[in-house]
N, C-alpha and C positions, 0 to 999 in steps of 0.2 A: 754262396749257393751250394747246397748240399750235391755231393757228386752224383746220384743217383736223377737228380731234377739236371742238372747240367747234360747227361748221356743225350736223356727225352727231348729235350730243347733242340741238342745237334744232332740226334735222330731227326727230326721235324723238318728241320735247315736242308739237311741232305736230301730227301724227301722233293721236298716244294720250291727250294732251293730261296726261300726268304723262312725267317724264323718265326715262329708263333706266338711274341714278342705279347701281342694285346691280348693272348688269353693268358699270362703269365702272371698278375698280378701290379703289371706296371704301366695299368693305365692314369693318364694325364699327363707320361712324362714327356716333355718336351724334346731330353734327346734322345728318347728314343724313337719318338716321333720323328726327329731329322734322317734316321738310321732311316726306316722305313721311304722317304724321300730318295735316299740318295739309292736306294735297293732299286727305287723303281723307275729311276733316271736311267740308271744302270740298264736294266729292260727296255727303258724305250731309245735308249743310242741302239738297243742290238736290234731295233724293228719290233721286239717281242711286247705289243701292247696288251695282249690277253693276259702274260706272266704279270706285269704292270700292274693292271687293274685288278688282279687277284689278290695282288701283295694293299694293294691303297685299298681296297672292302677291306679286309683283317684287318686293316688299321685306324679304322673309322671310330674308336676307342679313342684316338689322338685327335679328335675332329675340334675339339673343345680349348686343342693348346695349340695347335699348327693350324696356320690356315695353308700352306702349303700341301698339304695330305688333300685336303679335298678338291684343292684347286687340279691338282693333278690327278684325282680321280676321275675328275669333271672332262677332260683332257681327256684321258683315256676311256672314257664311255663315248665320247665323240668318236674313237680311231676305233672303237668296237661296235660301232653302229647302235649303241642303246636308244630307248627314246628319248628324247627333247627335254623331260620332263624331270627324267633321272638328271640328267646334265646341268640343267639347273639350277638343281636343288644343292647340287656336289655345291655349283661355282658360288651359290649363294651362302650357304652353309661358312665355304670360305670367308667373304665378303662381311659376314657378322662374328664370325669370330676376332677379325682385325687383329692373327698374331700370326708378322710374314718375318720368314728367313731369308730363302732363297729368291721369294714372287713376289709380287704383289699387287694391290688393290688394284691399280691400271692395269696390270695385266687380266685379272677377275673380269673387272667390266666392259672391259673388250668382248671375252666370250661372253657373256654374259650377254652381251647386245647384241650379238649374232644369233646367240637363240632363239634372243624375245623379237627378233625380224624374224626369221623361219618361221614363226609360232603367229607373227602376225599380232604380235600384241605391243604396237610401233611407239603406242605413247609409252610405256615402260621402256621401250627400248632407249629411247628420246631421254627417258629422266637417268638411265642408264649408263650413256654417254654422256650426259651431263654432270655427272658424276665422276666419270674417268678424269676428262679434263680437270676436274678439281684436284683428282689425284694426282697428277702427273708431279713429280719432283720442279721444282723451280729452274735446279741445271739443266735438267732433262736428263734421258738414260744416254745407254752407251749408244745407240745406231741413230735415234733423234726424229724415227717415224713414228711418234705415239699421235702425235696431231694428225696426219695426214691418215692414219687411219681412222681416228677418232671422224676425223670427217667424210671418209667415206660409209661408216656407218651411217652416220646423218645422214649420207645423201641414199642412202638406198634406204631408209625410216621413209625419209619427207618422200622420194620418188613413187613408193607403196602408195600412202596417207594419198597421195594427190590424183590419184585414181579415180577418188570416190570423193574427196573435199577439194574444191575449188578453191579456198583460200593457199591449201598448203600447194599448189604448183608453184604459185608466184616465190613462198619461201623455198620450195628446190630451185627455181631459177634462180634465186640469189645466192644459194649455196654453191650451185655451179659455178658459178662468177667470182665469188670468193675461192672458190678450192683451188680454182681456173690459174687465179694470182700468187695465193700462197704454196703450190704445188706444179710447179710447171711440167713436171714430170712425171705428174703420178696419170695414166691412162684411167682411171674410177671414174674421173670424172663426165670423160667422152663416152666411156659405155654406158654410164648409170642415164645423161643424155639420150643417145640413140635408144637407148628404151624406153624411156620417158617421150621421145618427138614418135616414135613407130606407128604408135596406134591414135595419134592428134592429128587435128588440122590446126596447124601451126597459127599462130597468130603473130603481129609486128614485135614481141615482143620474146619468142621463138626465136623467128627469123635470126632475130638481132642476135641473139647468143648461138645462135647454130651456126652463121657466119664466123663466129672470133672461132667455136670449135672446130669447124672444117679448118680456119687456118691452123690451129694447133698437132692436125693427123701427121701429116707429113714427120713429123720432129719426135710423135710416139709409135708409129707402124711396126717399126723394128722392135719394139719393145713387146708391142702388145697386136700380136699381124689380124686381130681378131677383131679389130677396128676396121680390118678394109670392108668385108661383107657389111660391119655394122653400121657404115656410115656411107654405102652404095647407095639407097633409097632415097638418099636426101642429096646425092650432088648432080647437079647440073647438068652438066659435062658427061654425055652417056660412055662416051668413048672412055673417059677417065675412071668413069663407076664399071666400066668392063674391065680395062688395064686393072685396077683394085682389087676384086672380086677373083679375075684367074690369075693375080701374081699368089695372093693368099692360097689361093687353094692346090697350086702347083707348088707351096711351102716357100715358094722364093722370097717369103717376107724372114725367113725363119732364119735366126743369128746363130742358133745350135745346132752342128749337122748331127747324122746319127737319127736312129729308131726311122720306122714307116709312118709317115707323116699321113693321118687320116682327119680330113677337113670337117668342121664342124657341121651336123646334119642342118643347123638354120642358115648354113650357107649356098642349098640345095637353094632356096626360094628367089633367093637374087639373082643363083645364077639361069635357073632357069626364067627369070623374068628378062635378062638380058642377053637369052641367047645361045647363052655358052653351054647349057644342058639340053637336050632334046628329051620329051618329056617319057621315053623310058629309060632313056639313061637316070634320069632324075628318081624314077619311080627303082630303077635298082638300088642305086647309091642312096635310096631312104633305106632300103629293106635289108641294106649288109652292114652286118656286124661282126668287128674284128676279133680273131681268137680269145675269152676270155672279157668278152666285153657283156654286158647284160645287155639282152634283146628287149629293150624297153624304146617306144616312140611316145612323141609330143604330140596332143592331140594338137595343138595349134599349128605344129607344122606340117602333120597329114593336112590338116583342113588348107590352110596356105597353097601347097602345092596343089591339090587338086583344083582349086580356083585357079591355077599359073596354067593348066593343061591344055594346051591347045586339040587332042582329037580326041575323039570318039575311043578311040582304040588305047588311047594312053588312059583316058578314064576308066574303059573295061579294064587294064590292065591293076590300077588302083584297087581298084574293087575287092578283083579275084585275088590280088597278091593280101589284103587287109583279111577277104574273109579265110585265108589258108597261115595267115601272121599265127602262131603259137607262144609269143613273149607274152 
């Protein structure tokens, strides 16, 4: 390299603090492509996703020899808030290229099926995951959770689908059942349930696997305390669905001390259905938002509480605090 092109290059480097590598003349190289990689690993160990995805755009020139570059473009336009669609395009781009170093194709179709859930476009996501699974190495990787996430994708795909098509509930209840078996540990399964049973009138065949779930809370609560509120609606036992509801929301479910514990806003609706809220206690602790938290509410669970309001005066209060709201 002539010295004079070499000064510009590490002008550049200093600069942006990654080199200018893909306007240099050395596109399609492969290691320099990994170069580019490991620059922007380097950025996201330090939190720095914006440096990251600045450095993986310039290197979109390697897109054709690394599928690592865009898979972790893809990555970092997630940690950047881009849209859906950009992210996509990164993890698929990867996905056809089919040249992994450090990633690979399981890992692509992971995110990959989480987009095309967000996006709502479940049968792609379905053939998505379908695909992972085929991926997955036969030893398996090194931690051995590709399956059980593969199947929580599935079950929030079929849980969506069964909204609106009556055939697929019956395949999420069988998916539940299977994850139930093959994952005793993984809490996906009991929450992706409790929202799936929330807005049904359960039938014998509900019932049936809401049973085996209720007995499984007890043994993931500590893992996951987000299961008390979520699984209050459906037990029995009022005194127990109250115990649940304020152990959760007093954090006594919670295995890590440390930080101010602030309880999930759709936990307002249980507890005020059971008691434990008075309905302007319930109408403040919808309308507080923690330092640096976005002032954004759930139409679903304004409308919930206000059906839970026992007076007059807790509905005024609804009202007047909704129409002064500025999130």
């Amino acid at each position: 390299m002539k010295p004079i092109i070499a000064l510009i290059l590490l002008g550049v480097f200093c600069v942006t603090g990654f080199p200018a590598l893909a306007d240099s003349g050395a596109r399609g190289d492969a290691a320099i492509a990994e170069k580019y990689v490991i620059w922007a690993e380097d950025a996201i160990a330090a939190g720095q996703w914006t440096r990251a995805r600045a450095a993986l755009e310039r290197a979109s020139d390697f897109a054709d020899v690394s599928s690592d570059v865009s898979y972790l473009l893809a990555l970092a336009r997630v940690h950047t808030n881009d849209n859906r669609g950009s992210v996509l395009r990164a993890v698929q781009q990867a996905i056809r290229t089919g040249r992994w170093s450090r990633y690979s194709e399981m890992q692509a179709r992971l995110l990959e099926a989480e987009q095309l859930i967000a996006m709502r476009r479940y049968s792609q996501a379905l053939n998505s995951i379908a695909a992972g699974i085929a991926a997955i190495p036969a030893a398996g990787s090194v931690d051995g959770n590709e399956r059980a996430e593969f199947a929580i994708l599935y079950l929030a795909a079929m849980k969506n689908m069964s909204e609106t098509d009556s055939a697929a509930s019956g395949e999420f209840r069988r998916a539940v059942q299977e994850a139930l078996e093959l994952f005793p540990r993984d809490p996906g399964p009991l929450r992706f349930f409790f929202c799936y049973a929330r807005n049904r009138r359960p039938d014998g065949e509900d019932l049936t696997l809401m049973d085996q779930v209720l007995k499984r809370l007890p043994f993931l609560i500590e893992q996951a305390p987000e299961l008390a509120w979520m699984a209050a609606p459906f037990i029995g036992d009022t005194e127990e669905a109250r115990r649940l509801v304020a152990g959760y929301r007093s954090g006594s479910f919670r295995t890590r001390a440390g930080g101010n514990f602030i309880p999930n806003k759709a936990s307002i609706i249980p507890a005020l259905n059971l008691g434990l809220l008075d309905d302007f206690d319930a109408i403040d602790e919808l309308f507080f938002f923690a330092d640096g938290a976005e002032n954004i509410l759930d139409k679903d669970i304004i409308v919930e509480t206000g059906d839970l309001l026992r007076s007059d005066e807790g509905r005024d209060r609804l009202i007047q605090r909704l129409l002064s709201f500025t999130g």
